[in-house]
Every structure is written in C-alpha cells, then in structure tokens.
DRENDO-1510 file (C-alpha; in Angstrom, 1 decimal, always signed):
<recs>
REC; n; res; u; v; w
REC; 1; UNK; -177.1; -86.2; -58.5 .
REC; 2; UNK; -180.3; -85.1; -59.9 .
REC; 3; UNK; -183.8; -85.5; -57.4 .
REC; 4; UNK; -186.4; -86.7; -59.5 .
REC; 5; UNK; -189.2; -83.2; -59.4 .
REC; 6; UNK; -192.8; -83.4; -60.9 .
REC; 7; UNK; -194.8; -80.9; -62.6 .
REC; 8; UNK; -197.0; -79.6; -59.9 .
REC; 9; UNK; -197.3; -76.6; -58.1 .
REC; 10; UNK; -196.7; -77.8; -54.6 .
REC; 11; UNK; -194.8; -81.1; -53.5 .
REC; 12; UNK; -193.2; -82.9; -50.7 .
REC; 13; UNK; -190.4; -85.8; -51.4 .
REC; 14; UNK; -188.4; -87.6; -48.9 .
REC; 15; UNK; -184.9; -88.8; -50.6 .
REC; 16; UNK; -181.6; -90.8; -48.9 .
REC; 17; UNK; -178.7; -88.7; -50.0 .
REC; 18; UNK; -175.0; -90.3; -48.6 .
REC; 19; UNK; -177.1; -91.8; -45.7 .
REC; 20; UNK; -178.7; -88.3; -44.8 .
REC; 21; UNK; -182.9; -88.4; -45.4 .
REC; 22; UNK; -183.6; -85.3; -46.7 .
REC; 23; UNK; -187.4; -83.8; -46.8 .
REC; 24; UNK; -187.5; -81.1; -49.6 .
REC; 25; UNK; -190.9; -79.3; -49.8 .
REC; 26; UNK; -191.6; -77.2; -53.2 .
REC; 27; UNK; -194.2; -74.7; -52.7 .
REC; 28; UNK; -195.3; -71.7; -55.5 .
REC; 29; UNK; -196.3; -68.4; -54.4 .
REC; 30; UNK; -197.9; -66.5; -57.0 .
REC; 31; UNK; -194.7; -66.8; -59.4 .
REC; 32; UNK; -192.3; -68.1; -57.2 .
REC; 33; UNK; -190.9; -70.9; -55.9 .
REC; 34; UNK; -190.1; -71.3; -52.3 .
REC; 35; UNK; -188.0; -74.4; -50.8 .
REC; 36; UNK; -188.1; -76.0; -47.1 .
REC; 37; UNK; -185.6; -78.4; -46.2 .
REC; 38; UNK; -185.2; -80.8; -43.5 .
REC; 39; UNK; -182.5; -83.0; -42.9 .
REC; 40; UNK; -183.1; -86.2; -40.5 .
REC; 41; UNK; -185.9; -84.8; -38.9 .
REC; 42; UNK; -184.3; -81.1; -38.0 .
REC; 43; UNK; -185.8; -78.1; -40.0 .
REC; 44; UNK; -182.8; -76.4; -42.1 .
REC; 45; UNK; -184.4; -74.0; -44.2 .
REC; 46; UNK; -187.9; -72.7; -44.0 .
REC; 47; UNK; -189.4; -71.4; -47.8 .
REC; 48; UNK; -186.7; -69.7; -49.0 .
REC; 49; UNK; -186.8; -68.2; -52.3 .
REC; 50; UNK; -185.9; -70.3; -55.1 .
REC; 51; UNK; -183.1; -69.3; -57.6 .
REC; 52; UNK; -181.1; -71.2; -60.7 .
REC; 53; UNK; -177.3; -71.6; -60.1 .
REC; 54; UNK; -177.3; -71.1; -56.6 .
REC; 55; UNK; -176.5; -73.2; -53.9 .
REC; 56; UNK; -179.5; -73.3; -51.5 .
REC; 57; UNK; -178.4; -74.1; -48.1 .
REC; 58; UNK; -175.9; -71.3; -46.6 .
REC; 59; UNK; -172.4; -72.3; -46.7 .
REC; 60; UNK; -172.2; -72.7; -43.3 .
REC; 61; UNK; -174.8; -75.5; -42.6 .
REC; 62; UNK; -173.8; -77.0; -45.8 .
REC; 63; UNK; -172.0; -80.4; -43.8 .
REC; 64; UNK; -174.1; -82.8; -45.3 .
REC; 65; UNK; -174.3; -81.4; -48.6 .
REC; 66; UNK; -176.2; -78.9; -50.9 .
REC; 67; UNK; -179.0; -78.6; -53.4 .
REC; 68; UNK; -179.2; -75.9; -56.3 .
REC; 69; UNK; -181.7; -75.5; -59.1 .
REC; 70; UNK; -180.6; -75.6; -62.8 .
REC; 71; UNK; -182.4; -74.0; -65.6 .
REC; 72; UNK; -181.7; -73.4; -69.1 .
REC; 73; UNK; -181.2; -69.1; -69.5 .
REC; 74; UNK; -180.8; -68.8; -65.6 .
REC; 75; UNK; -184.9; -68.7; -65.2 .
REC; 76; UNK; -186.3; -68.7; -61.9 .
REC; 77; UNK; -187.2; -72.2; -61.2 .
REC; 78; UNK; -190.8; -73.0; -61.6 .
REC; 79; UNK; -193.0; -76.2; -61.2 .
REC; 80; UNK; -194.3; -75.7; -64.9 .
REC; 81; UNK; -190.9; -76.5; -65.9 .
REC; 82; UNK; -189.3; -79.1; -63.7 .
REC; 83; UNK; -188.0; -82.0; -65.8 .
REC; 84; UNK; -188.1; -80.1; -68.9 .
REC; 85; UNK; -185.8; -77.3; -68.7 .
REC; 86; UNK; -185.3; -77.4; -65.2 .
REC; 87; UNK; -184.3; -79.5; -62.2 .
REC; 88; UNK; -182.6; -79.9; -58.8 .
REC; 89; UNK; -179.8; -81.7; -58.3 .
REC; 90; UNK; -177.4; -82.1; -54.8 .
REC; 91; UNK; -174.1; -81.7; -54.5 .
REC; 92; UNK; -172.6; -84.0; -51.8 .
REC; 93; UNK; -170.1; -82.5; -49.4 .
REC; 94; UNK; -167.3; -84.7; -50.8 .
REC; 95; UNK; -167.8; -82.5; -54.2 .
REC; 96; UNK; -168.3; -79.4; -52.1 .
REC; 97; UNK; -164.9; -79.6; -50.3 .
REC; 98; UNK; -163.3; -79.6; -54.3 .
REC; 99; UNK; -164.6; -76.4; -54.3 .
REC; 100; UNK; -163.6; -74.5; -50.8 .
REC; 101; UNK; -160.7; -72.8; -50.9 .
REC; 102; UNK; -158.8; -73.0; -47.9 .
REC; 103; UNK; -159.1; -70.1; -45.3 .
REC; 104; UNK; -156.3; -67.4; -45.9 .
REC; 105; UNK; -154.0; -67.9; -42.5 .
REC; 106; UNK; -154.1; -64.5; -40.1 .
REC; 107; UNK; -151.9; -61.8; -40.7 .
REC; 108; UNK; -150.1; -61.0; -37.9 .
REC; 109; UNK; -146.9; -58.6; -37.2 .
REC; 110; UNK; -144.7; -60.9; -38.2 .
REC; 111; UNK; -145.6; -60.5; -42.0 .
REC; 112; UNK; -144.9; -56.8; -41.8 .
REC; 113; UNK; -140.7; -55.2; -42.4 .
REC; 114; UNK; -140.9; -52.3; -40.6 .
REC; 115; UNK; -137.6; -51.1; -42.2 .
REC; 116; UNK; -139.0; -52.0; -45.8 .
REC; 117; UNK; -139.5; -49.3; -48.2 .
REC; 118; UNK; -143.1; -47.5; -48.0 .
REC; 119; UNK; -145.0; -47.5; -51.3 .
REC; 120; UNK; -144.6; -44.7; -53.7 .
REC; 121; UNK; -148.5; -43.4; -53.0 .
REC; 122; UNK; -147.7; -43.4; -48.9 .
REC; 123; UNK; -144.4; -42.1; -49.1 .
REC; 124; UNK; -144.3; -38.6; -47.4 .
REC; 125; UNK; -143.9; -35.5; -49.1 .
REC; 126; UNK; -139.8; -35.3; -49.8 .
REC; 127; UNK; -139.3; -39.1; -48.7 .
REC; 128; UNK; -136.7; -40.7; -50.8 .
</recs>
C-alpha cells in the first residue's frame, strides 16, 4: 500500500495501517533523507538514513509490518521527488511472512555418520 508523501523537505503524517497508527516523520539533511517512525505511540526508529529498495524497520521489530522507499534507478529517496518518481509504500506483515523463509532446524550429532566416508580434500595422506 502506497502512503500518500508531499513534496516538501520535512513532514510528519499519522496513517492507520492493519489497525496499527503509525507516525512517519520525513526529515532532509543536506541531501539526505532521514526517517523516524513511531508505532502506537512507542518510538521505533529515530532518523535513520533513507534508502530505495530496502526495508526500513530491522527484521526483528518488523511484527507489525514494514515501510521501504521506491524510486525509479535505485536513487536515494528525496522530498524533491516524492510522488513523481518516488514513494513509500508498507508492506503488511501478512505479505512479509510470504517472504521469511523458515529457520533452518539445528544440527545436532545426530545428522553426522561417523563411519561415512571422509571427503576426498579431508581424506588423510594414504586414506583409501
């Protein structure tokens, strides 16, 4: 879902998002872009660098869902070009679970044969 962004510099908007209100605050710094979140009234992410393509809050707080930044080329997202070539969209966490790949189980000493065969590279010298 795209958030509506205007073409200014610096800008706070407050959007509902699956029943979460998130607070989204666009600053530029020199020629940067830096992003503050907060989600139902608790601080998530304090002006961190804005970036196209990547998700913007870490995986790990990423519960109630995600924002990234598109831009045509990959550009660095900048207020001159929001809703032209650029814009912010979120990614619920319904369409972030499509994308998790399920942890790899623990290896454990079960998964190793130790009568099995030792590779040819860590076979010692004479080993047949």
């Amino acid at each position: 879902m795209q958030v509506p962004l205007q073409a200014v510099p610096n800008q706070t908007l407050t959007v509902i998002l699956d029943n979460n209100t998130w607070a989204v605050t666009l600053k530029t710094v020199e020629d940067t872009t830096v992003v503050s979140l907060t989600l139902n009234n608790t601080d998530l992410l304090d002006s961190a660098r804005a970036v196209a393509g990547a998700l913007i809050i870490p995986s790990q707080y990423e519960e109630s869902g995600n924002f990234l930044f598109l831009s045509s080329n990959n550009q660095l997202p900048y207020y001159t070009q929001f809703g032209v070539t650029q814009s912010l969209v979120y990614v619920s966490a319904a369409e972030l679970a499509v994308f998790r790949t399920p942890p790899a189980p623990p290896i454990t000493a079960a998964d190793f044969n130790p009568i099995a065969a030792l590779p040819l590279r860590f076979a010692p010298q004479g080993y047949m």
